[in-house]
C-alpha positions in Angstrom: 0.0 0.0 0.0 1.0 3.6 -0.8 1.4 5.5 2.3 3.2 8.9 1.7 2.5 12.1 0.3 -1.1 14.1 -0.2 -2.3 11.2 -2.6 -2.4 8.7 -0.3 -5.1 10.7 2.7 -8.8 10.6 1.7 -10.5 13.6 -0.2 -12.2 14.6 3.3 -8.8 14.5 4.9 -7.2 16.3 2.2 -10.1 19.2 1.9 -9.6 19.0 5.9 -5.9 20.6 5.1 -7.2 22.6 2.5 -9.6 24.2 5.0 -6.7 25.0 7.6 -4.3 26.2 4.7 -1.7 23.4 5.8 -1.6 22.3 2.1 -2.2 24.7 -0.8 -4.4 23.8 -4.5 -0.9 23.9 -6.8 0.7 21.6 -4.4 -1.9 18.6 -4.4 -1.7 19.2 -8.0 2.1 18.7 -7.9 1.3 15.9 -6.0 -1.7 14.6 -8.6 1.5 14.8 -11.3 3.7 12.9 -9.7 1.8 10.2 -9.1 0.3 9.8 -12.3 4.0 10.0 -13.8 5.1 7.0 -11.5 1.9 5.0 -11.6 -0.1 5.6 -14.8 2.2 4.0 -17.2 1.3 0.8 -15.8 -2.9 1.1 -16.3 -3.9 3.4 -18.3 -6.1 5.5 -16.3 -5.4 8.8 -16.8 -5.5 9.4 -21.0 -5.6 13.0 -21.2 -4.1 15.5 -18.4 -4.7 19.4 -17.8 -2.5 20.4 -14.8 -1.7 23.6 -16.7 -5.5 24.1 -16.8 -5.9 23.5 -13.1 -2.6 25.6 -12.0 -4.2 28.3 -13.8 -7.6 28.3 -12.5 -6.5 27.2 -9.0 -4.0 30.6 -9.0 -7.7 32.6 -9.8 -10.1 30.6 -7.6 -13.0 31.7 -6.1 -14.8 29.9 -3.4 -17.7 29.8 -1.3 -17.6 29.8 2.6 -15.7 26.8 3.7 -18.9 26.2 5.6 -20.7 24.9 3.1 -21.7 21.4 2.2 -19.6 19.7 -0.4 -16.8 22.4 -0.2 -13.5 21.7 -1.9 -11.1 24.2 -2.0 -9.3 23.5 -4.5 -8.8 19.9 -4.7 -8.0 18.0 -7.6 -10.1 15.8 -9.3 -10.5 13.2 -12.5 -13.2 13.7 -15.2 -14.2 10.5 -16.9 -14.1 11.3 -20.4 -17.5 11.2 -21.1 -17.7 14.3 -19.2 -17.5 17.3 -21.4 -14.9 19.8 -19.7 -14.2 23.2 -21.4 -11.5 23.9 -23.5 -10.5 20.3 -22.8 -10.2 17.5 -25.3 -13.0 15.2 -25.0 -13.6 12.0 -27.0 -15.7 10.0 -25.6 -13.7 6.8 -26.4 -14.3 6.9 -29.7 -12.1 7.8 -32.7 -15.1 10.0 -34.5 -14.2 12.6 -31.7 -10.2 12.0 -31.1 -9.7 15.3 -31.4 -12.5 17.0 -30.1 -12.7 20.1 -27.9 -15.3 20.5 -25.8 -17.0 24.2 -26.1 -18.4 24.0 -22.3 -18.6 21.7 -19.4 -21.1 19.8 -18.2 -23.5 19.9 -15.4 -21.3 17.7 -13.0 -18.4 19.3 -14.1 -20.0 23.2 -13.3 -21.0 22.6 -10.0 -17.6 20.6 -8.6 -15.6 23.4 -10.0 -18.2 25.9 -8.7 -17.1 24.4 -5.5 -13.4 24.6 -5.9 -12.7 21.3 -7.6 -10.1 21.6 -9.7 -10.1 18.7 -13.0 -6.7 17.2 -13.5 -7.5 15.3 -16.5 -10.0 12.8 -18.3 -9.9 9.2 -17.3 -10.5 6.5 -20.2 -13.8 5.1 -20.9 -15.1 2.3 -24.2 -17.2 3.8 -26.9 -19.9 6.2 -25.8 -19.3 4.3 -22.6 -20.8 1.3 -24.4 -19.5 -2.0 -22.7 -18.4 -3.0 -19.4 -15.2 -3.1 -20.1 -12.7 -0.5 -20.6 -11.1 -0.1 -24.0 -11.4 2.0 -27.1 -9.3 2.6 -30.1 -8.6 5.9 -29.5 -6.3 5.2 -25.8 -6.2 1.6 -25.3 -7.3 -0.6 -22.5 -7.2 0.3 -18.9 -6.0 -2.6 -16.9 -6.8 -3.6 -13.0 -4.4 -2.0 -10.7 -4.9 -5.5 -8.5 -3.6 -7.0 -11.5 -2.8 -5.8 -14.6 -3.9 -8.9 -16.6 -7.6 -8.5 -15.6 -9.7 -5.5 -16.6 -11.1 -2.8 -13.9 -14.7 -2.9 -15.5 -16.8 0.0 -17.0 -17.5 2.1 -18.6 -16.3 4.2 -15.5 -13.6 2.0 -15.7 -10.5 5.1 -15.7 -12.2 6.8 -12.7 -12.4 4.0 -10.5 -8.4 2.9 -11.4 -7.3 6.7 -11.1 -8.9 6.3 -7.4 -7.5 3.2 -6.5 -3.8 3.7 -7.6 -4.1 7.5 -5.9 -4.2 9.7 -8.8 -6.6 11.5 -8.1 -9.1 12.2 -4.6 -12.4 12.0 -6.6 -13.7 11.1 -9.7 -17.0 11.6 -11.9 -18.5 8.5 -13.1 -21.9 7.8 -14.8 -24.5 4.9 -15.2 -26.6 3.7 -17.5 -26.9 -0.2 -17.0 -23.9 -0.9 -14.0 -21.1 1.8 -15.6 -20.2 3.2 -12.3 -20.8 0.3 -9.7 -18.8 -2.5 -11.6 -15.6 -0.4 -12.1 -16.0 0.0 -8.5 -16.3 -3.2 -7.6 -13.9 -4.5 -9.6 -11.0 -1.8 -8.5 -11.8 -2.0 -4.4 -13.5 1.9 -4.3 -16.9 3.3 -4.0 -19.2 4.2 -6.6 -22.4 5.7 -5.8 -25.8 5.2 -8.4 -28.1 8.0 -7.2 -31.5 8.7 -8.3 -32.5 10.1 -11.0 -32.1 14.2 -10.9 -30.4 13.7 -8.3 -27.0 14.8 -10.1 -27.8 17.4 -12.9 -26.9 15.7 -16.5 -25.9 17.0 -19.5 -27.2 19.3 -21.3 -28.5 16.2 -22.7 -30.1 15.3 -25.9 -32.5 13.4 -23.9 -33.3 15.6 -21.2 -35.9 13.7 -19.6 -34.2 10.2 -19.9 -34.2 8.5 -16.3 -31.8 6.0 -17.2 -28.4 7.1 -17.5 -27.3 9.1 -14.7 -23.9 10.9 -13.0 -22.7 9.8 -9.8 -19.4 10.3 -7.5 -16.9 7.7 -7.1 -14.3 8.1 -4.3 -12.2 5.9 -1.8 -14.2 6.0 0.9 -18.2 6.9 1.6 -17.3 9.7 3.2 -15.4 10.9 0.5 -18.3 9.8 -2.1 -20.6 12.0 0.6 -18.4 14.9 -0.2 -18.9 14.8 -3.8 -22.4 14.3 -3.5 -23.3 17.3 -1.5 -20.6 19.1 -4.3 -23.2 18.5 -7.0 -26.3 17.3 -5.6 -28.7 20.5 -6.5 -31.3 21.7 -8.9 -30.1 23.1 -12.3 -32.7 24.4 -15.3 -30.7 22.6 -18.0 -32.1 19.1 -16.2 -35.8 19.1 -15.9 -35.7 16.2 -13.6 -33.1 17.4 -11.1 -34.1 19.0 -7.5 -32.5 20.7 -4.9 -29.6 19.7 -1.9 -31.5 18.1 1.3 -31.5 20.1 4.3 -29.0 18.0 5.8 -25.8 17.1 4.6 -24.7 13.8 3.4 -21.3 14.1 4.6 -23.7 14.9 8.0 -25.8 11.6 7.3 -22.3 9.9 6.9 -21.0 11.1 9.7 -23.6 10.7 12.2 -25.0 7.5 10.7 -28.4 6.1 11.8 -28.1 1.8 11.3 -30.6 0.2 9.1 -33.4 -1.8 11.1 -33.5 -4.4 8.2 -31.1 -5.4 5.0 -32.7 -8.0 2.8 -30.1 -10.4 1.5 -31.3 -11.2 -2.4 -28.5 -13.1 -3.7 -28.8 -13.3 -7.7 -32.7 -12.1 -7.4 -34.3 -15.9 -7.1 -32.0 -17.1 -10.4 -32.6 -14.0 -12.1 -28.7 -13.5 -12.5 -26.5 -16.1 -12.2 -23.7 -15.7 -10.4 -20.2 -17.0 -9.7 -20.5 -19.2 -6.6 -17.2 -17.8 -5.0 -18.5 -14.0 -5.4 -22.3 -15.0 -4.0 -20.6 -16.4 -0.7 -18.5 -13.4 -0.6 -20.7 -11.1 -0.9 -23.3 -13.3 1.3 -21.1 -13.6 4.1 -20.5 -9.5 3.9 -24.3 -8.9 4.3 -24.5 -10.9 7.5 -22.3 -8.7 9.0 -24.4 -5.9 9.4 -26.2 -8.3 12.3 -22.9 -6.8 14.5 -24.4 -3.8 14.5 -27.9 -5.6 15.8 -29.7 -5.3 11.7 -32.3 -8.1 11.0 -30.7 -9.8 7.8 -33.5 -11.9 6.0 -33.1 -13.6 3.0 -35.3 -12.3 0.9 -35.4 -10.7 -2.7 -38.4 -8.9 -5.0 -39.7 -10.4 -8.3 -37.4 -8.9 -11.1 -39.6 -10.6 -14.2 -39.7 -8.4 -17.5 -36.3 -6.1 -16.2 -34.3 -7.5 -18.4 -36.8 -7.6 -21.4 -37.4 -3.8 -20.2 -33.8 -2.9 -19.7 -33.0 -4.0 -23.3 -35.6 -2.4 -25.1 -34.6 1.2 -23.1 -30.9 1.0 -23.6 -31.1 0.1 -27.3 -33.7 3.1 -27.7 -31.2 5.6 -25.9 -28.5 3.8 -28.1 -30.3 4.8 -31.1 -31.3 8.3 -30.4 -27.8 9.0 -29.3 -26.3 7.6 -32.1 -28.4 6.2 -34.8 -26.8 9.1 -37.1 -23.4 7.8 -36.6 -24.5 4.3 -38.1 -24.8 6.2 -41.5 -22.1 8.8 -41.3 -19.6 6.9 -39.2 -20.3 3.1 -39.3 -16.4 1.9 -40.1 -15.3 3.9 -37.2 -17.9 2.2 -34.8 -16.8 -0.7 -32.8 -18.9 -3.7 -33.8 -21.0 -3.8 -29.7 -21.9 0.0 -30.1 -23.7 -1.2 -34.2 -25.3 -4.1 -32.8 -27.3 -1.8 -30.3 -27.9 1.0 -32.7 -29.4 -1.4 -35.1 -31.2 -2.9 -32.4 -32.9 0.1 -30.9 -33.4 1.2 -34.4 -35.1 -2.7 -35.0 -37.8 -1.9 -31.8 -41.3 -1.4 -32.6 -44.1 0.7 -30.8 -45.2 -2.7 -29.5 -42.3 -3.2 -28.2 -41.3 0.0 -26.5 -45.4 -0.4 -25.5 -44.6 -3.8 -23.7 -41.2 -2.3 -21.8 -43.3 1.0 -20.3 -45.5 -1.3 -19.2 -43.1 -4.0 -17.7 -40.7 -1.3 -16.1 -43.9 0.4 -14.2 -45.2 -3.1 -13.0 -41.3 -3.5 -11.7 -41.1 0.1 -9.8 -44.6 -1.1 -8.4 -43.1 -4.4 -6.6 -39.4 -2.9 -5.8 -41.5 0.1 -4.1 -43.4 -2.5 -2.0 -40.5 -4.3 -1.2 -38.6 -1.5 0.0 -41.2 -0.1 2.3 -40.7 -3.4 4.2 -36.7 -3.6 4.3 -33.9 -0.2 4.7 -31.4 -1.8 2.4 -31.4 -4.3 -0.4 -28.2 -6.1 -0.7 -26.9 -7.9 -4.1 -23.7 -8.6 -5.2 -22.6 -6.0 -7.9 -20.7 -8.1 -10.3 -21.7 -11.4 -10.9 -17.9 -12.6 -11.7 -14.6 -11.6 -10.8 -12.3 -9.7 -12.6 -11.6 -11.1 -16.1 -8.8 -11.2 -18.9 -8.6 -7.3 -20.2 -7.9 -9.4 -23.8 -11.9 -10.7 -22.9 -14.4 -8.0 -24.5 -17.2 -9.0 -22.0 -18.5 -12.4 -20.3 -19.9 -14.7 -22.1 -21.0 -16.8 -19.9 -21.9 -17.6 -16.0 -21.5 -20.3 -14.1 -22.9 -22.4 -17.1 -25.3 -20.2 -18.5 -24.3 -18.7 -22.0 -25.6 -14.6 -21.8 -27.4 -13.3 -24.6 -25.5 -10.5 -25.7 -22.6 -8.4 -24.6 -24.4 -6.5 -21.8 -25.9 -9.2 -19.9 -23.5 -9.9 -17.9 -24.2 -6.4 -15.8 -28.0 -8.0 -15.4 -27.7 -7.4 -11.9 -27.0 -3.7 -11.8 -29.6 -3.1 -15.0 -32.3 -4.1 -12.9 -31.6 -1.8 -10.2 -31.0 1.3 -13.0 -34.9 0.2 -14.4 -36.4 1.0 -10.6 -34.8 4.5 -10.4 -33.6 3.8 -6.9 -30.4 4.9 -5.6 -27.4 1.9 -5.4 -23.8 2.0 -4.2 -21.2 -0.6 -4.2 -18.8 -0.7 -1.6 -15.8 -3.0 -1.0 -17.0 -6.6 0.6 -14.0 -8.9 0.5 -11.6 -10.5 -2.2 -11.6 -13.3 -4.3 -8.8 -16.4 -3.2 -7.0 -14.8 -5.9 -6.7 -11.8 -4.0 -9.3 -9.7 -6.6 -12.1 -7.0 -5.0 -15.2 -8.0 -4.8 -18.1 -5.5 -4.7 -21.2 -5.4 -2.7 -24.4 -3.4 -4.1 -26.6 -1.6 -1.5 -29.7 -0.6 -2.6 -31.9 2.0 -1.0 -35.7 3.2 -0.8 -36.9 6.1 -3.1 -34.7 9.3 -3.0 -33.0 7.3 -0.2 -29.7 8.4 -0.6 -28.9 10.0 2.9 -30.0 6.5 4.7 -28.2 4.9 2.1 -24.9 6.1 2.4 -25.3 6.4 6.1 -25.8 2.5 5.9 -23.0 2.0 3.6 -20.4 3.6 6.0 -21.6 1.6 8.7 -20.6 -1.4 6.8 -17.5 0.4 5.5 -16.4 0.4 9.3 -16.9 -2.9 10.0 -15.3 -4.6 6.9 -11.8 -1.4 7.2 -11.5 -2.6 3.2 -11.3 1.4 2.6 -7.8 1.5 4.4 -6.0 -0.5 1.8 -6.2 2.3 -0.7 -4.1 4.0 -2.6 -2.2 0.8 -3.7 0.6 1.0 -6.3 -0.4 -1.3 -9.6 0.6 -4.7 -9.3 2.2 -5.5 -12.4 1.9 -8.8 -14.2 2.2 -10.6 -17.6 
């Protein structure tokens, strides 16, 4: 483990020093640099970097009173590069934009820099963040600090590796079907799913799209508290978003209330198959929240029609994102991102009939579930980390998956109910690989459910094995 110099303290800690002017902006970035120059080389993370960008606005910054929540100071952070930043190069993993410059930032990016976050560079992302794994023809493959045969996951997958090897103190991620809580589980760091509007996004094509969302990713909860309360508020660009709670989540973190019943639902009754060394993990890690005197039941809701649902609504989005590229740009395309233009472009009104219908029948049963248990717990990746030279599974424990992004089945299902998820560190494979477990809350829940997931953070202490430095093998 890393365990010298600014990179290796928590972004709490670090704003902490920030706050008592014991550490200044332009030296964490100095810090940032260094560590990206001796670790970076090794994964990938970190494809395109601005510390002249941040010296410059960190020599000019203005900042609100250090009072309030989600204050920064000037602390550095990563941008996944899906993430339009100003002035910055933004490609969005694919080589029809390798050399574009975004003309303004993005929501996210506005209101952490509006709170003194400072972006150090873009972290590497597949396709249009198409894929659960991360690699694109434009900077390569990122590869799993743990071990740099096995991939870290996506599409967040440069975030969560820039946060584990200490390159950064934050980092954005987003989600449409699992992209920021299987990174996370697969590096050994947080990644927080949080409802819809809860984090402005865009300015979107699709401005009243539920499904894909922006959510924090840190080392710790307290740290992915932080960020939240950073960017959690109302903007007019996003229709759907609303404003910061009354109370703090770094408050909710730090004064955490425990949960009075966690539901233990394994791979949702066979709904997801799942590795049998990652469901015992992962089972094991959900019966420790009895220390704390939690009922744990074993118990899950009906999931029937989310993945039918979940399919029909990601290739739609697919195809009014990008349908136009199919014609204009279809060599350039890598051969997942064609099969679900052509399939959202395939869907009939029957169809997309059939999926409003099955996803409001699925919110109906999670909601009534929910109001019986505080927490749902899942495991967030069905399988360990795999081969980086593997494009996605293919299969699970026996059963063959039907198409590239099946494998995330388990996180889709949570993205189709709308309710806020997090996966934090539960334990580590035999071949010493992080395994992830997936908290899920109630309805705008997210206060109760990262107060529920620092509890757990205590118990388990996985959070103090980060920063670690790449372990390198061929």
């Amino acid at each position: 483990m890393a365990d010298s110099g600014p990179y290796s303290l928590t972004a709490v800690e670090t704003v902490d020093l920030l706050k008592r002017k014991q550490v200044s902006p332009l030296e964490l970035i100095d810090a940032a640099e260094a560590r990206i120059a001796a670790v970076d080389g090794a994964v990938n993370a970190m494809v395109v970097r601005t510390f002249d960008r941040a010296r410059q606005r960190a020599r000019s910054l203005t900042l609100p009173d250090a009072q309030t929540p989600g204050w920064l100071g000037g602390l550095p952070f990563a941008v996944k590069d899906l993430n339009d930043v100003e002035g910055v190069r933004t490609t969005f993993g694919s080589p029809i934009y390798k050399e574009n410059i975004s003309q303004r930032s993005c929501l996210f990016v506005q209101h952490m820099e509006a709170m003194g976050g400072l972006v150090i560079g873009k972290s590497n992302t597949p396709e249009f963040g198409a894929g659960a794994q991360t690699f694109n023809e434009v900077f390569g493959i990122t590869r799993n600090p743990w071990d740099t045969r096995m991939t870290c996951a996506g599409s967040s997958g440069g975030s969560a590796v820039a946060l584990a090897t200490g390159q950064a103190w934050l980092a954005t991620g987003s989600d449409l079907g699992g992209s920021l809580r299987t990174p996370a589980s697969f590096c050994g760091v947080v990644g927080f799913r949080p409802s819809p509007g809860r984090v402005p996004y865009g300015p979107a094509l699709l401005p009243l799209n539920t499904y894909p969302v922006n959510g924090p990713m840190g080392r710790c909860v307290a740290d992915v508290a932080l960020m939240l309360d950073a960017s959690a508020r109302h903007h007019p660009l996003d229709p759907i978003s609303y404003d910061a709670p009354a109370v703090s989540y770094a408050q909710a973190v730090a004064n955490p209330v425990k949960p009075a019943k966690v539901a233990w639902g394994g791979g949702f009754n066979g709904a997801c198959p799942l590795d049998p060394e990652i469901e015992d993990i992962c089972r094991q890690a959900t019966l420790r929240f009895a220390e704390i005197g939690t009922v744990v039941e074993d118990t899950a809701p009906d999931v029937s029609g989310a993945r039918e649902a979940f399919q029909v609504f990601r290739g739609h989005y697919m195809a009014a994102s990008h349908g136009g590229l199919l014609q204009s740009q279809r060599d350039l395309l890598k051969p997942e991102v064609i099969w679900n233009i052509e399939y959202g472009l395939s869907l009939s009104g029957e169809d997309v009939r059939r999926a409003t219908l099955l996803q409001g029948q699925l919110y109906a049963r999670f909601a009534a579930f929910m109001a019986g248990v505080d927490i749902l717990a899942v495991p967030t990746a069905p399988v360990p980390p795999f081969p980086v030279e593997q494009r996605y599974v293919e299969a699970i424990n026996g059963q063959k998956m039907p198409s590239y992004i099946d494998w995330v089945l388990i996180t889709s299902i949570i993205t189709m109910t709308g309710l806020p998820s997090v996966s934090v560190p539960a334990g580590f494979t035999k071949g010493g690989l992080p395994v992830g477990l997936q908290l899920v809350g109630r309805p705008r829940g997210e206060a109760a459910l990262l107060a529920a997931a620092k509890l757990f953070e205590d118990m388990t202490g996985l959070h103090k094995k980060l920063p670690i430095d790449p372990v390198v093998r061929h």
